[in-house]
C-alpha positions as CSV (number, residue, x, y, z in Angstrom):
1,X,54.2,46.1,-19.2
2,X,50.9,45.9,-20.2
3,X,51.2,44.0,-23.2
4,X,53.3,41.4,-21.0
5,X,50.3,41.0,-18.7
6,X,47.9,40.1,-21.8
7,X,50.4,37.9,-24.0
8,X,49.7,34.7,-24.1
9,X,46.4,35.1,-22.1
10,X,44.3,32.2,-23.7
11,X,44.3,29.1,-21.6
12,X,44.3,25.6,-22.8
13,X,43.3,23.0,-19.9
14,X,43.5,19.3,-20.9
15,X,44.6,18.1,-17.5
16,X,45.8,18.3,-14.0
17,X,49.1,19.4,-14.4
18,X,48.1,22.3,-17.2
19,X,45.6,23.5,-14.8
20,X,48.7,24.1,-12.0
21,X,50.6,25.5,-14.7
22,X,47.9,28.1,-15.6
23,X,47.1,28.8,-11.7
24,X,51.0,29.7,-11.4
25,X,50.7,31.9,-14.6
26,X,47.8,33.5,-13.4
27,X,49.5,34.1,-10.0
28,X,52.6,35.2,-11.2
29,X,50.8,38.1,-13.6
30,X,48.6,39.2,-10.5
31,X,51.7,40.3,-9.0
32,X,52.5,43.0,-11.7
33,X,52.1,45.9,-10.0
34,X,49.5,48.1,-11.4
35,X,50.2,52.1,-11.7
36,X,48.1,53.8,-9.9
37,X,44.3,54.5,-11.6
38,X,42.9,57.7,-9.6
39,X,42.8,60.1,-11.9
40,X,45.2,63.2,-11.9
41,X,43.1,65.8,-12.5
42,X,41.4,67.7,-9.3
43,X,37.5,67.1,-10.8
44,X,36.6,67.0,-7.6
45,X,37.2,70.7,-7.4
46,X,34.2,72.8,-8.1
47,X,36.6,75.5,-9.3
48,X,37.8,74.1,-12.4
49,X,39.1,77.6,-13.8
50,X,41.6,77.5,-12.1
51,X,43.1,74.4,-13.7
52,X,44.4,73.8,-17.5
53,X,43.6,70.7,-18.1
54,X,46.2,68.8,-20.6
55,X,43.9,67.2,-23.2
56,X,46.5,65.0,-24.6
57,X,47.5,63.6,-20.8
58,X,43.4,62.8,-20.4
59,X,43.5,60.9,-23.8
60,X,47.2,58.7,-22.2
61,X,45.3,57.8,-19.2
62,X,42.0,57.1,-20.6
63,X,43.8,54.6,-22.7
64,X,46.4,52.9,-20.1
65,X,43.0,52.7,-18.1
66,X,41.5,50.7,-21.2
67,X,44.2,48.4,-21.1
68,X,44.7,47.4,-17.6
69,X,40.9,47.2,-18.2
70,X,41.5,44.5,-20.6
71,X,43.9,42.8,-18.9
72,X,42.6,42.2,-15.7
73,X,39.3,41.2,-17.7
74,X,41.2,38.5,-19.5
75,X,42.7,37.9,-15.8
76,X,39.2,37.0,-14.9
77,X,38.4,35.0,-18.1
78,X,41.4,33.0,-17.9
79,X,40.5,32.2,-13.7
80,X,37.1,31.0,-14.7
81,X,38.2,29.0,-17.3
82,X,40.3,27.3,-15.0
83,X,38.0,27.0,-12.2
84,X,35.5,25.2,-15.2
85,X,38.4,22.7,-15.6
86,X,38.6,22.3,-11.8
87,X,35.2,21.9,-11.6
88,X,34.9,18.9,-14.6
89,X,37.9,17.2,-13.4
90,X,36.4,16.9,-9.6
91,X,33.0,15.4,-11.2
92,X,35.1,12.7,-13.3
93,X,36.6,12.1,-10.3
94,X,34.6,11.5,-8.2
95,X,32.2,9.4,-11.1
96,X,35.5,7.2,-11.3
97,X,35.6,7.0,-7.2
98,X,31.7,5.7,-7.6
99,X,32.7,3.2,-10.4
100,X,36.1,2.0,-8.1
101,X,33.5,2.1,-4.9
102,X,30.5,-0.3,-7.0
103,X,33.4,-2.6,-8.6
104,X,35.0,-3.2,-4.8
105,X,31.7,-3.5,-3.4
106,X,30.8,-6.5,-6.3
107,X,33.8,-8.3,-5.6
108,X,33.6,-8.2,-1.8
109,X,30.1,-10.0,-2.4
110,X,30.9,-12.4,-4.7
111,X,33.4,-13.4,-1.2
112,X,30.3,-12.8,0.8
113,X,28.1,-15.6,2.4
114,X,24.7,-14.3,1.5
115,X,26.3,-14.0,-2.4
116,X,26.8,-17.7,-2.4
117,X,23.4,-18.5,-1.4
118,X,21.6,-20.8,-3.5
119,X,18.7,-19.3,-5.7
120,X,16.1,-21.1,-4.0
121,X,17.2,-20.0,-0.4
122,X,17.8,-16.9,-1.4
123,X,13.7,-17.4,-3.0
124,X,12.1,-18.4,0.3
125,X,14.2,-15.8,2.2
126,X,12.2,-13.1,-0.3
127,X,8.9,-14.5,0.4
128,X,9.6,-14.0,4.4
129,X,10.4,-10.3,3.7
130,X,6.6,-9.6,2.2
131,X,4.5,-7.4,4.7
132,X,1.9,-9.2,6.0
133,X,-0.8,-7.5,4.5
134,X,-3.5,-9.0,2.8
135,X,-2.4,-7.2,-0.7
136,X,0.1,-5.5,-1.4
137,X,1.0,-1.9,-2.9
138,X,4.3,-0.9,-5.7
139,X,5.5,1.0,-3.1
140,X,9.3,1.1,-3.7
141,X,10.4,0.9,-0.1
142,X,8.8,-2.1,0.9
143,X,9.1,-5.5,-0.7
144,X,8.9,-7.1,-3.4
145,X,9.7,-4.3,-5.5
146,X,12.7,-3.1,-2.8
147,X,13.8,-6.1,-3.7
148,X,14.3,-5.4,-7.0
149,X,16.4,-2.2,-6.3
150,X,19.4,-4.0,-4.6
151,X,21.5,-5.9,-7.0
152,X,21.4,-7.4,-10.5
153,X,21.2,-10.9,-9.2
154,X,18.3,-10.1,-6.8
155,X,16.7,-8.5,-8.9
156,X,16.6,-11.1,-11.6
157,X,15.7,-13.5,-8.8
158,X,12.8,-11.4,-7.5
159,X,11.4,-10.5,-11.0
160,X,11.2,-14.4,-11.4
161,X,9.3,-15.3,-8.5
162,X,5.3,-15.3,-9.4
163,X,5.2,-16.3,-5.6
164,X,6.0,-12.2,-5.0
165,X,3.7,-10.5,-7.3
166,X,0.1,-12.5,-6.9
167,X,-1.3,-9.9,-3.6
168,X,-2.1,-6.5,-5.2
169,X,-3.7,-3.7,-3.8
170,X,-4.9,-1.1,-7.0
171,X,-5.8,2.3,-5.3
172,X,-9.0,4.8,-7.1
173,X,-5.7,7.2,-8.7
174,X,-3.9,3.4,-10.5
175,X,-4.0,5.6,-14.1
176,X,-0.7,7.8,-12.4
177,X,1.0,4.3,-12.2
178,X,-0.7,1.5,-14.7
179,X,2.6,1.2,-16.1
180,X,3.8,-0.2,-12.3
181,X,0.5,-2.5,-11.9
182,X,0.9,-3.8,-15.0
183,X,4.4,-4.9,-14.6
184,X,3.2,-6.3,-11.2
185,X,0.6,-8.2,-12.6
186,X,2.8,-9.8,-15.7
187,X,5.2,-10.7,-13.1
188,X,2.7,-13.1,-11.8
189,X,3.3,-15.5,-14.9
190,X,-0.8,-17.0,-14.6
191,X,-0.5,-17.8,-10.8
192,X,-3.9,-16.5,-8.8
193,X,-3.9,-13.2,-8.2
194,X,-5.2,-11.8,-5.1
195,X,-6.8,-8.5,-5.8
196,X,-7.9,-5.4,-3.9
197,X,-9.8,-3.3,-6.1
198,X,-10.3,0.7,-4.8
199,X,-13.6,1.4,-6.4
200,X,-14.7,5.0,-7.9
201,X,-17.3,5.7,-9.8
202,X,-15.3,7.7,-12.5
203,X,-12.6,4.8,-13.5
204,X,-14.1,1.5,-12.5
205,X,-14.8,0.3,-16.5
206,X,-11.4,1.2,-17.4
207,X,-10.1,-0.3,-14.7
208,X,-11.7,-3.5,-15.2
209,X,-10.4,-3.2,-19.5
210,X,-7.2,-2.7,-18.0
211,X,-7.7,-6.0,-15.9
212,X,-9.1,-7.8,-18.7
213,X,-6.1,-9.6,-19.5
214,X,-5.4,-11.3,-16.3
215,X,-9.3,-11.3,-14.9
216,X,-9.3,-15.1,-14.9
217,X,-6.3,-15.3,-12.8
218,X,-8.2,-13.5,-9.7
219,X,-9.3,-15.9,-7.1
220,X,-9.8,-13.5,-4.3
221,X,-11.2,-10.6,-4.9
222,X,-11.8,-7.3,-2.6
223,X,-13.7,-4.4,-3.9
224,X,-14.0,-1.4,-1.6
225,X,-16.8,1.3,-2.4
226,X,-17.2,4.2,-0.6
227,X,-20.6,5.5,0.2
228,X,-20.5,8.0,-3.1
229,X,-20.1,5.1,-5.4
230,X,-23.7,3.9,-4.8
231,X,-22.8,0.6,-5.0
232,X,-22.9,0.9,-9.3
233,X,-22.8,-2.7,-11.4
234,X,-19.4,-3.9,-10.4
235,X,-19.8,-6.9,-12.4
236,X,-18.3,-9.4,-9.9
237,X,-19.5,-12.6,-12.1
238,X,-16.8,-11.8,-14.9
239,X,-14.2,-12.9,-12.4
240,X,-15.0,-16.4,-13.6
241,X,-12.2,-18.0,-11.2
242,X,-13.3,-16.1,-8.2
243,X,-12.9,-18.3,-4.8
244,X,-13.1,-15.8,-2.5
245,X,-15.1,-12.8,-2.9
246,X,-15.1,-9.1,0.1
247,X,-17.3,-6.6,-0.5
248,X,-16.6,-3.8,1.7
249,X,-18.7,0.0,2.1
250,X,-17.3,3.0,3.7
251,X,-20.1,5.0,5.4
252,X,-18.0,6.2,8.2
253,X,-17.2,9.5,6.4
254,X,-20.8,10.7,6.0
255,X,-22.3,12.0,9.4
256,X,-25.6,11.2,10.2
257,X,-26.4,8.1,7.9
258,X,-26.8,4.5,9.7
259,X,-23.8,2.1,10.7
260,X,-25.0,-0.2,8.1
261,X,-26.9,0.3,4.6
262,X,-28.6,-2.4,2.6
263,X,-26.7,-4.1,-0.6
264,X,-28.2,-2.4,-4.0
265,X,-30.2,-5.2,-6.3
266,X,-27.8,-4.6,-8.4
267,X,-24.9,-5.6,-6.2
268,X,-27.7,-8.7,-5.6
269,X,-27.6,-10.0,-8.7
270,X,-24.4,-9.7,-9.1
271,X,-24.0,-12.0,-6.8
272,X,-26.6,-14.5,-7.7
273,X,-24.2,-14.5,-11.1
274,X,-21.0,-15.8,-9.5
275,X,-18.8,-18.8,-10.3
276,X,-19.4,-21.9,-9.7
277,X,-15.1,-21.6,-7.9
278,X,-16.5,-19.1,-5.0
279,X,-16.3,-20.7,-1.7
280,X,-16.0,-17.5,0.6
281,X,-18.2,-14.0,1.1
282,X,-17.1,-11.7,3.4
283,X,-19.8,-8.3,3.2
284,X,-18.2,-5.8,5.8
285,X,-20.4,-2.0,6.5
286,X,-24.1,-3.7,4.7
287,X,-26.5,-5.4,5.8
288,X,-28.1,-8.3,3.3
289,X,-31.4,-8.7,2.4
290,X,-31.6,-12.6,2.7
291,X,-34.9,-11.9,0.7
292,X,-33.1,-11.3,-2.2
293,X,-30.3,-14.4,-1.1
294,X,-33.3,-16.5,-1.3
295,X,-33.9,-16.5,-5.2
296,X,-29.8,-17.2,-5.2
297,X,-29.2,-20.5,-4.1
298,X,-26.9,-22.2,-6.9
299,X,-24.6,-19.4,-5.3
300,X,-25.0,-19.9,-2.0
301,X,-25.1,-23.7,-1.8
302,X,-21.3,-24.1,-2.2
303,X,-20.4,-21.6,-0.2
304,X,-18.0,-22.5,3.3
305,X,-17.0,-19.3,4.9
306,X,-18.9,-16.6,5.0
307,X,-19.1,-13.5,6.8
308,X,-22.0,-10.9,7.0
309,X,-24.6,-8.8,8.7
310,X,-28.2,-9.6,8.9
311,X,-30.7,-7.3,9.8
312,X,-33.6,-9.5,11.2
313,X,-32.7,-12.2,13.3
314,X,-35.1,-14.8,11.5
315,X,-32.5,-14.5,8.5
316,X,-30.4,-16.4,10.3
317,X,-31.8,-20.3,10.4
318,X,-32.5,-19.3,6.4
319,X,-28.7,-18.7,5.8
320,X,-28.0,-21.9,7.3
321,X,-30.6,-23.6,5.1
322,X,-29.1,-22.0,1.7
323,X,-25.6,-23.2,3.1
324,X,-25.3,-26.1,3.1
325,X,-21.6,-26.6,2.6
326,X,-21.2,-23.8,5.5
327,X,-17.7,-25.0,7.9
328,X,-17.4,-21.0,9.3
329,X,-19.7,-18.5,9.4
330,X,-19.2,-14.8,11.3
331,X,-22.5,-12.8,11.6
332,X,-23.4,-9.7,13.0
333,X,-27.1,-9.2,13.5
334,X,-29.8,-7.8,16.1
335,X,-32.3,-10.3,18.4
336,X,-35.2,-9.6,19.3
337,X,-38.2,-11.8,20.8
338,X,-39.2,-13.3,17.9
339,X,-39.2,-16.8,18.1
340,X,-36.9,-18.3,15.3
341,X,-37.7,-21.7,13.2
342,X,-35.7,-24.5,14.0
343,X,-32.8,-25.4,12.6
344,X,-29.9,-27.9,12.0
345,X,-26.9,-27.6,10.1
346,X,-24.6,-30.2,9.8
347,X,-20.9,-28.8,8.5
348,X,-20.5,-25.8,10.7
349,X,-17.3,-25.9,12.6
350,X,-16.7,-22.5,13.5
351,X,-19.5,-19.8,14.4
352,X,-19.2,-16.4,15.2
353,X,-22.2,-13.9,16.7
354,X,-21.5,-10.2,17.3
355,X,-24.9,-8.7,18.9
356,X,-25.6,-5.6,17.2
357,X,-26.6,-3.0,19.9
358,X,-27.1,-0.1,17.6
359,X,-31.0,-0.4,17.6
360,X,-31.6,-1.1,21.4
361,X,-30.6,2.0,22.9
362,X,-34.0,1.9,25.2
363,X,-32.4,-1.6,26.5
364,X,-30.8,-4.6,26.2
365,X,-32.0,-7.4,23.9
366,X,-32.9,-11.0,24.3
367,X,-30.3,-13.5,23.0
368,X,-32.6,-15.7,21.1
369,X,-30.1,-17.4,18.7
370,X,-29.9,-20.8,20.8
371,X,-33.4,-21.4,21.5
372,X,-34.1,-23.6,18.5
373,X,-30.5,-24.5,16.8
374,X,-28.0,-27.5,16.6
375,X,-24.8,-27.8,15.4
376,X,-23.6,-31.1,15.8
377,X,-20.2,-30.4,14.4
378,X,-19.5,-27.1,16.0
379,X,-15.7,-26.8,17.7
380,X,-15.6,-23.6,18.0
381,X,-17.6,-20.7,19.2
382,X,-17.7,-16.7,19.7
383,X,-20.4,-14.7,21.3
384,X,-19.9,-11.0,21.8
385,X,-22.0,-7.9,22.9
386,X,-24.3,-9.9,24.5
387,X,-26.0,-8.0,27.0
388,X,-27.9,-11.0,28.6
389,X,-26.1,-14.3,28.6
390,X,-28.7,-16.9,27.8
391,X,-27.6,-19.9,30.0
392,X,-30.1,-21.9,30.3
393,X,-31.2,-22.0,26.5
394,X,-27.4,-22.1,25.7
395,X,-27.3,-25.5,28.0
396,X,-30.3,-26.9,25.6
397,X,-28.4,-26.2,22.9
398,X,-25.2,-28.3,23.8
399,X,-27.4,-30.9,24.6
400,X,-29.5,-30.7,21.6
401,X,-26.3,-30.2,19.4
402,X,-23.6,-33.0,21.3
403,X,-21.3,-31.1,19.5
404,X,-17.3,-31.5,20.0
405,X,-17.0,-28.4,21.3
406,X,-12.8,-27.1,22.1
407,X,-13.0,-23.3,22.0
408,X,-15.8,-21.0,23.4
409,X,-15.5,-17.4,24.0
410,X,-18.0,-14.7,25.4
411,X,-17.7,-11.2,25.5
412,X,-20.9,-10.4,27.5
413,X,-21.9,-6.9,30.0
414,X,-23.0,-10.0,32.2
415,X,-20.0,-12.1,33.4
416,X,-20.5,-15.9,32.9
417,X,-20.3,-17.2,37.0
418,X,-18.0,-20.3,37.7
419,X,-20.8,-22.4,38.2
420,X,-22.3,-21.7,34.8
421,X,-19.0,-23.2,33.1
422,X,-18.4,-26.0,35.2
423,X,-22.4,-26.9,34.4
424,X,-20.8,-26.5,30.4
425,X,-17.4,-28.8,30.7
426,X,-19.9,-31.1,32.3
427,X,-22.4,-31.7,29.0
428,X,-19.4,-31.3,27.0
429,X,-16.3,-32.6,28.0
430,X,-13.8,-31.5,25.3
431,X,-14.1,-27.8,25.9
432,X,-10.5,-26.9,26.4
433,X,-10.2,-23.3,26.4
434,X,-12.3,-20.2,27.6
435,X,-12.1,-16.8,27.1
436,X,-13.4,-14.4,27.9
């Protein structure tokens, strides 16, 4: 009996119907009924003298034990075996379901509409899926690189578009992923790059070796330092294409220091060093020391948008002065009594003042800014944080100025009465909309 239960006990699967064979085998030997195992001597009985024990019939069972031992081991053997076969055949299946499911899936779009687009519809449809953000991070889930991940054709496409890869945002950690940035960066294919440079102090020369290849591409340019970087050498004037340049400092994170710290010289000269291509400066979370500015005007003198913070209000008719090309300009500054120098600029279209209350905390300051300006070619105009609206100087300076003014806006503590803007539409007549 026992050797019928272990013949033939090695299994061979090669498929399907060799695995039900061997699950029927296997079945059919589980029902062999097994004699009995307890043992037939009493041993549980403490009083073993009064048994005689029958050596030989110990040795029998102790080997029909070893046996049944064995088979129902090979039993076990022989299951998992099987159950390995089940297991591989149920991944090959279901890898041949995933190449049935991709193959159906590819035929239905080669029926579909949006398969049939034209590459270039299919091209400006990509560049309407880009976030709107300035620059632009490898993050796989958003475009372009999702892009990439959805079929052969769109990613061939995608990768061919210069148009998707010239906004980049490189974060302080880009070593974990310079293999991703470069990619980016190759994909551009000598188109301008728009750049947003994380500085840190620790990486910043490799970062720019690991730029050096492309530097001449960049024509905007943001680098973001926080207060620990100290504002080191940056070396902006190597950019030798730059158009537009943002230089932006973090202070918010360290308690107790001012809203605004000054530029470092170095950060100065850098500046007095740029391209003869740069026609924008944005300086966000510093003031400028239009001292220094003053030694810089090859720099300046071609400039057209510009947006800073001033710390005395007397900088301000010397900015215009050194920019002469100026068509916007935002500033952020405090006023004070002084009187200012007058001034008249030509080429500025748009201007925007934010009062800086931060230093008049014992009250409010006097706007001062129209006193002794013109702008002739001024169209449009923001005030805000003004905490006394200067109407009657502001009417000098529209008549002073005859400026084809369309768009004024005040955000003042003081509201602006009725009156006051009809007295405004009156000396200039083109004013079309008011907010405030």
């Amino acid at each position: 009996m026992i050797d019928a239960m272990t013949a033939n006990s090695k299994v061979k699967i090669s498929s399907v119907e060799d695995i039900i064979g061997a699950l029927q085998n296997i079945f059919a030997r589980s029902q062999v009924i097994i004699p009995d195992i307890e043992t037939q001597c009493p041993i549980s009985n403490t009083n073993y003298s009064a048994f005689k024990l029958d050596y030989q019939n110990i040795s029998t069972i102790i080997t029909e034990h070893q046996q049944q031992l064995d088979a129902v081991s090979h039993e076990i053997s022989d299951l998992k075996t099987v159950m390995d076969s089940v297991n591989h055949i149920h991944q090959q299946l279901v890898a041949k379901k995933d190449k049935i499911t991709q193959s159906l899936n590819s035929h239905k779009r080669l029926v579909s509409a949006l398969w049939r687009l034209p590459t270039e519809v299919l091209s400006q449809i990509f560049v309407h899926c880009l976030p709107t953000e300035h620059c632009l991070s490898p993050a796989p889930g958003t475009a372009p690189v999702l892009l990439t991940r959805i079929c052969r054709r769109w990613r061939e496409v995608a990768v061919n578009m210069p148009s998707l890869w010239h906004r980049l945002c490189v974060d302080k950690h880009w070593q974990r992923a310079a293999f991703c940035y470069e990619s980016w960066l190759e994909r551009s294919r000598g188109r301008p790059l728009s750049l947003e440079l994380q500085y840190h102090k620790h990486n910043w020369f490799e970062l720019r070796s690991f730029l050096q290849p492309y530097i001449n591409q960049v024509s905007s340019l943001s680098l973001n330092f926080d207060y620990n970087s100290l504002q080191p050498n940056a070396m902006i004037s190597d950019f030798l294409a730059l158009e537009e340049l943002t230089i932006s400092l973090d202070s918010d994170s360290e308690p107790g220091i001012n809203r605004y710290i000054l530029l470092s010289s170095s950060t100065l000269h850098d500046l007095s060093q740029l391209s003869c291509t740069l026609r924008s400066l944005t300086v966000i979370g510093a003031f400028f020391d239009m001292k220094h500015a003053l030694t810089f005007n090859p720099a300046w003198a071609r400039l057209t948008n510009i947006q800073i913070n001033i710390k005395e209000p007397s900088a301000f008719p010397q900015l215009l002065r050194l920019c002469p090309s100026l068509s916007s300009l935002t500033i952020t500054t405090s006023f004070s009594m002084e009187a200012l120098e007058p001034c008249t600029h030509t080429q500025l279209q748009s201007l925007r003042i934010i009062s800086d209350d931060f230093y008049f905390r014992n009250g409010p300051e006097r706007f001062n800014l129209f006193d002794t300006l013109s702008l002739p070619n001024l169209r449009t105009l923001e005030v805000h944080n003004v905490h006394s609206w200067p109407h009657e100087e502001f009417k000098a300076f529209l008549t002073r100025s005859q400026c084809p003014l369309e768009n004024l806006t005040f955000s003042c503590t003081m509201s602006i009465t009725d009156e006051q803007r009809a007295e405004y539409v009156a000396l200039i007549p083109c004013i079309r909309g008011y907010c405030m």
